[in-house]
C-alpha positions as a Python dict, from the first residue, in 0.01 Angstrom:
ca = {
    (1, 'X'): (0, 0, 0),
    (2, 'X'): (238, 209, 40),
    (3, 'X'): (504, 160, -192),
    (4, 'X'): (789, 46, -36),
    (5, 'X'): (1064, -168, -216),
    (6, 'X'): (1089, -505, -151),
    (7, 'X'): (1451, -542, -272),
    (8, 'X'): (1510, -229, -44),
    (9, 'X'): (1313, -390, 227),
    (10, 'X'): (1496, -689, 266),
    (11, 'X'): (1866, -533, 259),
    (12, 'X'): (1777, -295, 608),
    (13, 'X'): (1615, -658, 745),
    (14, 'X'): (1892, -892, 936),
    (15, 'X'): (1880, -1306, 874),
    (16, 'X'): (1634, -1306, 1197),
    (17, 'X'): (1385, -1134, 947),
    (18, 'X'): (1275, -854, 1131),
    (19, 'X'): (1390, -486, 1124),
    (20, 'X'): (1734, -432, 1283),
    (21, 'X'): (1754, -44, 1238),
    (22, 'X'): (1659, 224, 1450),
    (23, 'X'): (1248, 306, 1405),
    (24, 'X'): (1027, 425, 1627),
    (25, 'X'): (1292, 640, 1849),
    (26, 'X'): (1645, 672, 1862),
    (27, 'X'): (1774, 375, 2031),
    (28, 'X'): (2162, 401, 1920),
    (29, 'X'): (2379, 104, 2060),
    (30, 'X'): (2051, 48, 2285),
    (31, 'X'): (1819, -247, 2278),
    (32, 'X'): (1502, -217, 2195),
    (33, 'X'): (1122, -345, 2229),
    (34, 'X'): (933, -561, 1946),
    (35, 'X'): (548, -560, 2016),
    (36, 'X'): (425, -878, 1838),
    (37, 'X'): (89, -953, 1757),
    (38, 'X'): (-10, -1373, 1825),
    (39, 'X'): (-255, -1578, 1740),
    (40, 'X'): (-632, -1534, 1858),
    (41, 'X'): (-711, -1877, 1820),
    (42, 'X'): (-528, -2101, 1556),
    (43, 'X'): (-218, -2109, 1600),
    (44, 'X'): (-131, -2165, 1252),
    (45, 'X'): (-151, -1771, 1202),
    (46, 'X'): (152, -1622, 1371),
    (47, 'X'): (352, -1454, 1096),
    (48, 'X'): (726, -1564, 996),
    (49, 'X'): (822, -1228, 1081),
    (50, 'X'): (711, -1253, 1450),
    (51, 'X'): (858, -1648, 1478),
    (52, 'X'): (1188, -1518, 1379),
    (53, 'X'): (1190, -1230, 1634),
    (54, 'X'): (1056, -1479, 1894),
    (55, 'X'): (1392, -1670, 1807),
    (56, 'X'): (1617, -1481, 1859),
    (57, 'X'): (1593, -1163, 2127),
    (58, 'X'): (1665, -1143, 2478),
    (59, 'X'): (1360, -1183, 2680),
    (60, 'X'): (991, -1266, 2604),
    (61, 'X'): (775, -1088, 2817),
    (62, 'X'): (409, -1178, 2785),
    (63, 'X'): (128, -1219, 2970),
    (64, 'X'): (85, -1542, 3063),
    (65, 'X'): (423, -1752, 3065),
    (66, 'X'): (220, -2078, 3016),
    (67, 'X'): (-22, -1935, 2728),
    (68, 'X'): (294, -1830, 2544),
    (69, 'X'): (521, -2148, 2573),
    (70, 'X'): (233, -2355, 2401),
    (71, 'X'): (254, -2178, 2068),
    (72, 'X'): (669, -2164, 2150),
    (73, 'X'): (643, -2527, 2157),
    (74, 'X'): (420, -2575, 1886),
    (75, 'X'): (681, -2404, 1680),
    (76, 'X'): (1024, -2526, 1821),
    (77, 'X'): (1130, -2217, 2016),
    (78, 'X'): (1308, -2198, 2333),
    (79, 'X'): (1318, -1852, 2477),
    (80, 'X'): (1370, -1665, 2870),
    (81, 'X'): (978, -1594, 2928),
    (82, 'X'): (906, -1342, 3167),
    (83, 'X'): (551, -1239, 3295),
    (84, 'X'): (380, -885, 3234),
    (85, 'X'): (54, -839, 3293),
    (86, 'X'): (-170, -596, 3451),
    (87, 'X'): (-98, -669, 3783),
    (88, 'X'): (272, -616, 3761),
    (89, 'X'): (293, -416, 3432),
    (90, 'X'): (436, -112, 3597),
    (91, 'X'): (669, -247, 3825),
    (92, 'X'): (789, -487, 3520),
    (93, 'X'): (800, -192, 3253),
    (94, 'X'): (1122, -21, 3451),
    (95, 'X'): (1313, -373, 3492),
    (96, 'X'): (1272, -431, 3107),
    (97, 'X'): (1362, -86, 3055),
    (98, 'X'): (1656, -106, 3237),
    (99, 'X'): (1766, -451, 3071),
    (100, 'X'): (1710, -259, 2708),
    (101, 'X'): (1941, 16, 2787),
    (102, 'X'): (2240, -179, 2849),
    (103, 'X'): (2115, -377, 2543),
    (104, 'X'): (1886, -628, 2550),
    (105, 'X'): (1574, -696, 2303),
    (106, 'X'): (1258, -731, 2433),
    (107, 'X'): (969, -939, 2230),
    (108, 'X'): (630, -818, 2448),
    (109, 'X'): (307, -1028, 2355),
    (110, 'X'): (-13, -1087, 2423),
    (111, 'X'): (-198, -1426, 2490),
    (112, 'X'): (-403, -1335, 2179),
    (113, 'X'): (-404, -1087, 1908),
    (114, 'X'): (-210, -750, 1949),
    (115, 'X'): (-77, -624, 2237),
    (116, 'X'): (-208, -309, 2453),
    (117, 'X'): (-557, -376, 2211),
    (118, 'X'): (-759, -452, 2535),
    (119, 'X'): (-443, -585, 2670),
    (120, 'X'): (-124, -507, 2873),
    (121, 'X'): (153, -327, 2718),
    (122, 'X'): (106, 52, 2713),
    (123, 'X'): (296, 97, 3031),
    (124, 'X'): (602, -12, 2857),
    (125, 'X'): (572, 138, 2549),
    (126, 'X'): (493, 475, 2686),
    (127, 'X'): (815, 350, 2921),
    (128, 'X'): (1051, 263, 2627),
    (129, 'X'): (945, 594, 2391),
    (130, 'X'): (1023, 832, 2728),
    (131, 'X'): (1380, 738, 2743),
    (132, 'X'): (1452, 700, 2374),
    (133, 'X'): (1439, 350, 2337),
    (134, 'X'): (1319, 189, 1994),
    (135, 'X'): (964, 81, 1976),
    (136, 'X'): (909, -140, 1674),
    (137, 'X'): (557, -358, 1580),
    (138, 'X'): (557, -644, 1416),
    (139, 'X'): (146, -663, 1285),
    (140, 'X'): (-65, -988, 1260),
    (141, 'X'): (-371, -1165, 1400),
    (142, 'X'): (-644, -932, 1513),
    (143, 'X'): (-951, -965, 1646),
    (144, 'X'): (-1120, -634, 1561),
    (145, 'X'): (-1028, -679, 1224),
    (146, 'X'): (-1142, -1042, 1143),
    (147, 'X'): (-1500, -967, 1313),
    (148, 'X'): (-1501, -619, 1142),
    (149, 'X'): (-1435, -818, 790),
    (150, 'X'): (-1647, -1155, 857),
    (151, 'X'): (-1957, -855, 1012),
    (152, 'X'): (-2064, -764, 622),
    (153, 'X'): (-2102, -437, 751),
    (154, 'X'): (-1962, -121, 638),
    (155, 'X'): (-1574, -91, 732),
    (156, 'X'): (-1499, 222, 517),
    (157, 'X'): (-1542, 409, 878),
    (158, 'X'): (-1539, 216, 1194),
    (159, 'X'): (-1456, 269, 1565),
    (160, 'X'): (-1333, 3, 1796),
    (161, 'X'): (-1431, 91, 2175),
    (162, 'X'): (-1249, -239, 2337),
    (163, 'X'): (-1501, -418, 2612),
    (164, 'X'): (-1831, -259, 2668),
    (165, 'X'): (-1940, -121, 2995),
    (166, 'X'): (-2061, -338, 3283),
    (167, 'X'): (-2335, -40, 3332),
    (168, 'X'): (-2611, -49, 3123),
    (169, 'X'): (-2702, 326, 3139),
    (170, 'X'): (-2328, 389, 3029),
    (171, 'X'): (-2355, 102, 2752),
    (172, 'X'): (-2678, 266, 2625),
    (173, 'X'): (-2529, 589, 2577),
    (174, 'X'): (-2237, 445, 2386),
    (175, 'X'): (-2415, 240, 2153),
    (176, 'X'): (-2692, 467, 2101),
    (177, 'X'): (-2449, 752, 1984),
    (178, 'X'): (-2217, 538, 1717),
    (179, 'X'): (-2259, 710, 1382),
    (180, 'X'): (-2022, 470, 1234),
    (181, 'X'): (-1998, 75, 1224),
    (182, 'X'): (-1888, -32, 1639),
    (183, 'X'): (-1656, -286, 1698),
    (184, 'X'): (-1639, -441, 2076),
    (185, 'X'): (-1576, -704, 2283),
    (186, 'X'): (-1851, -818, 2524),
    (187, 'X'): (-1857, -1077, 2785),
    (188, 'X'): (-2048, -1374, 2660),
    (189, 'X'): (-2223, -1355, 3025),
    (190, 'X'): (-2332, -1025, 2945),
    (191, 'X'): (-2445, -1067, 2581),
    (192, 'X'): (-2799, -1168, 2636),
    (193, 'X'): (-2844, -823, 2839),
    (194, 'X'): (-2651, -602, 2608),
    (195, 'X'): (-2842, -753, 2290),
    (196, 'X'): (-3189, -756, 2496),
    (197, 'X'): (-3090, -323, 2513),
    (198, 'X'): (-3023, -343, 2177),
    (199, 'X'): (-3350, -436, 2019),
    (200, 'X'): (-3547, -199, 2232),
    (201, 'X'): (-3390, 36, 2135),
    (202, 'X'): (-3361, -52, 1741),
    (203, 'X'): (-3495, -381, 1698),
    (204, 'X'): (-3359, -372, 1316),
    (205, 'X'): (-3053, -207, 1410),
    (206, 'X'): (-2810, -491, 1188),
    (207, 'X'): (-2505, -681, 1421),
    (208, 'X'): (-2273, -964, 1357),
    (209, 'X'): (-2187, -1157, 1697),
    (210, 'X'): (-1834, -1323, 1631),
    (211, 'X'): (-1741, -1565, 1877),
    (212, 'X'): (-1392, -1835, 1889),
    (213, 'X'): (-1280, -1664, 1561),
    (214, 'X'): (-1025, -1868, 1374),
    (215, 'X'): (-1100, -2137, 1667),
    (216, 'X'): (-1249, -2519, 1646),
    (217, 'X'): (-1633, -2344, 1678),
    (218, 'X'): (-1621, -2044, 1545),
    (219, 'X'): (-1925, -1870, 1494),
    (220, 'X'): (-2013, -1555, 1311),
    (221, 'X'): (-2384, -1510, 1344),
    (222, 'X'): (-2520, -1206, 1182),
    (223, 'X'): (-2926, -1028, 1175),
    (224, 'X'): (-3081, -777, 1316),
    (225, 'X'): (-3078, -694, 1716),
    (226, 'X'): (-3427, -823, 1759),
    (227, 'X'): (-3321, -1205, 1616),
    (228, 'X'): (-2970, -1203, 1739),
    (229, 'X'): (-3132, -1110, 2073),
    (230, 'X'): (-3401, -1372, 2058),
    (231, 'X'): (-3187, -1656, 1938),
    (232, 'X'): (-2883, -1572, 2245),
    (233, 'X'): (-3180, -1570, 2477),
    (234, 'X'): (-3260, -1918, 2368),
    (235, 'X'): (-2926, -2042, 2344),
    (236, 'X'): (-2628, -1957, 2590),
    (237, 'X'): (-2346, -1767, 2453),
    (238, 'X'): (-1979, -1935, 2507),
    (239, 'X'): (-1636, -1875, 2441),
    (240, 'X'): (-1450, -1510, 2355),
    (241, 'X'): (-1720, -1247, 2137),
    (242, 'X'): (-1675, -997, 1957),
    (243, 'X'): (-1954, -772, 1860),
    (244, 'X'): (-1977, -551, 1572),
    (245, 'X'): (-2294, -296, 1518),
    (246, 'X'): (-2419, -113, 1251),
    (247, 'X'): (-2464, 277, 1281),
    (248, 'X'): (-2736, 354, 1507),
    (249, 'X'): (-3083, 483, 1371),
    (250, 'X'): (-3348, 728, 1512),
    (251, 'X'): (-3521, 504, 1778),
    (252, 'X'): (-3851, 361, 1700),
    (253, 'X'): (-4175, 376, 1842),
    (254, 'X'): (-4244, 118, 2144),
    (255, 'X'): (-4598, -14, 2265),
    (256, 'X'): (-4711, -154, 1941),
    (257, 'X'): (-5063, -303, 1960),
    (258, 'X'): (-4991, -712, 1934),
    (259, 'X'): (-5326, -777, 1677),
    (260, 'X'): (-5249, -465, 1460),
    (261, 'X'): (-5079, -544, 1130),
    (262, 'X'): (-4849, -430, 946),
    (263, 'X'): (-4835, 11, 812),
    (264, 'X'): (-4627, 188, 596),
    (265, 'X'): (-4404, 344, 720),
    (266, 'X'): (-4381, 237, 1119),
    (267, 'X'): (-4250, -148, 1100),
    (268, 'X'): (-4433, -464, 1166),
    (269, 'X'): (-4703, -516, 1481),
    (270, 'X'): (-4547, -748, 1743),
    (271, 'X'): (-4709, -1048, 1538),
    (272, 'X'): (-4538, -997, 1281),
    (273, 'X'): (-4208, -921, 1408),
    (274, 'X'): (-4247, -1237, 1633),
    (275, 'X'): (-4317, -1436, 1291),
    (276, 'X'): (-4004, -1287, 1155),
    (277, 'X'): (-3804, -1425, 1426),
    (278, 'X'): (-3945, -1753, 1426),
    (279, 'X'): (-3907, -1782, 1000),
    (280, 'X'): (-3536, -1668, 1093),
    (281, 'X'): (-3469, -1969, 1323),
    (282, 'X'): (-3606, -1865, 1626),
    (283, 'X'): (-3790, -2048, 1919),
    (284, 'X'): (-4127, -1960, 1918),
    (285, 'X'): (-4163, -1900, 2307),
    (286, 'X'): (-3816, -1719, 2403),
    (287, 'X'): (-3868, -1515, 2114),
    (288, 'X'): (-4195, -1409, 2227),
    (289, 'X'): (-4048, -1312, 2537),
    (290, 'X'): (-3814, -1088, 2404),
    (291, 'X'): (-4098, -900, 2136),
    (292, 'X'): (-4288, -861, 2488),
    (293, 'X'): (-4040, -677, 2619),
    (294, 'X'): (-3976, -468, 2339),
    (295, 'X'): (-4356, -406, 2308),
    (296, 'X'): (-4503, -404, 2627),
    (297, 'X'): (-4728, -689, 2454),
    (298, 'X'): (-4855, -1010, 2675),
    (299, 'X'): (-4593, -1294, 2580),
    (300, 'X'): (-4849, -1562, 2569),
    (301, 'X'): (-5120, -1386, 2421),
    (302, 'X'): (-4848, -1344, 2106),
    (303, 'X'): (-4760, -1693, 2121),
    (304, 'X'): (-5137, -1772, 2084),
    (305, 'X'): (-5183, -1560, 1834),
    (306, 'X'): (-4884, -1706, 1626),
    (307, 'X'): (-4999, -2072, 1735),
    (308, 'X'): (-5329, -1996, 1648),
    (309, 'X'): (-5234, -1805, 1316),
    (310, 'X'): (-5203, -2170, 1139),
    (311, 'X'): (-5512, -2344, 1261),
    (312, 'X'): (-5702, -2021, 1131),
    (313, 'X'): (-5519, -2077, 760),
    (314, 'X'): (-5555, -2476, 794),
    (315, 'X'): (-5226, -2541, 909),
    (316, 'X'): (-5015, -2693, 1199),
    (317, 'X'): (-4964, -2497, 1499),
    (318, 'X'): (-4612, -2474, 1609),
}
């Protein structure tokens, strides 16, 4: 993308394939710190770039020593691990510090993904570029960017606000405000909730729930926040999430009457919406549930009305 030489490239690039000069600060005879993005979930996806670095500096220092070693061992590396996480991040930032000044490289990763992205690492970054030590990043596996591409939704302007807050008042007010496509993780205990606050307030508001990307059971279920909400209701999230939103939209009216059909111009009455879900996949009961809630309607008197829908038109009932 942007231009550079490849021939070029490779002569300022050492045999350990990554860049030996002097990058992101001054660094001199100095050592220096290599952020390296991992693997989120296969570990098939670590770039050469990074497994060469991994080889051959000084010190490892990641966030969980026995996280790391697995994809070490997996590819035949033997390195000094140290931990760095966010319980010691600030006390460990000045002893790597003072190990890079009197030359030592530093590889800092992650257990997943990039570094200081939701994770630990800023402390010694901000560390490293304070006394002129050389900060260099060596991209790869990312999260935000897989679910952002896998979404379908628009990624020509996106915002990634790391995990959502606990609060739902807080939540609401983020979510409600995103003009552009909204990239976040969420707690797959907190998903149900977070989607449930969703659909009331845009129940077609479109969302993409990524969850175990590039993992055994991966799942990238997209809709709108009124079926992704109805079908997590029915069925337990698991595993690591990422969820990606569409732009919000005005909020639409509430309090629809459950018999009325269908108008231009102001959506579907709860019926309808609640046969949407179903067509989509959805149990018939929890998904009734959630349309109540949305609509202030009687759950059971819309799952008799959908039950009863068929038996009216000569059909089964669900």
């Amino acid at each position: 993308m942007d231009g550079e030489n490849p021939a070029a490239a490779s002569s300022e690039r050492g045999s350990q394939g990554y860049s030996i000069g002097g990058t992101a600060g001054g660094g001199g005879g100095h050592g220096r710190l290599l952020v390296c993005a991992t693997p989120i979930g296969n570990l098939e996806d670590v770039t050469l770039r990074v497994l060469a670095a991994l080889r051959e500096v000084d010190i490892v220092a990641c966030e969980d020593t026995r996280h790391t070693k697995v994809l070490l061992d997996r590819h035949g590396i033997a390195a000094k691990l140290v931990s760095y996480h966010e319980h010691n991040e600030r006390a460990r930032a000045a002893e790597l510090v003072e190990r890079m000044r009197v030359g030592a490289v530093v590889a800092l990763v992650s257990d997943a993904g990039m570094p200081l992205v939701s994770d630990p690492g800023f402390a010694l970054v901000r560390a490293c570029i304070e006394v002129d030590l050389a900060v260099e990043v060596l991209p790869g596996p990312s999260s935000v960017s897989t679910a952002l591409v896998a979404s379908g939704l628009p990624a020509e302007r996106w915002r990634f606000v790391g995990f959502l807050p606990r609060k739902a008042a807080e939540r609401g007010r983020l979510l409600e405000r995103a003009e552009e496509t909204l990239v976040a993780f969420e707690s797959p205990r907190r998903l149900t909730a977070t989607l449930a606050q969703l659909a009331e307030r845009d129940p077609d508001r479109p969302l993409a729930v990524c969850r175990e990307l590039t993992k055994l059971h991966e799942e990238v279920r997209r809709g709108t926040a009124a079926e992704l909400a109805a079908y997590y209701h029915a069925q337990a999230p698991r595993g690591e999430v990422v969820l990606v939103l569409g732009p919000a939209r005005p909020a639409r009216p509430v309090g629809l009457d459950p018999a009325r059909p269908a108008r231009a111009g102001d959506g579907a009455g709860a019926v309808d919406a609640l046969r949407e879900l179903v067509d989509a996949g959805a149990r018939a009961r929890p998904a009734a549930k959630v349309v109540a809630k949305l609509t202030g309607a009687s759950a059971n008197e819309l799952y008799r009305q959908l039950t009863d829908a068929p038996r009216r038109e000569g059909g089964e009932a669900l």
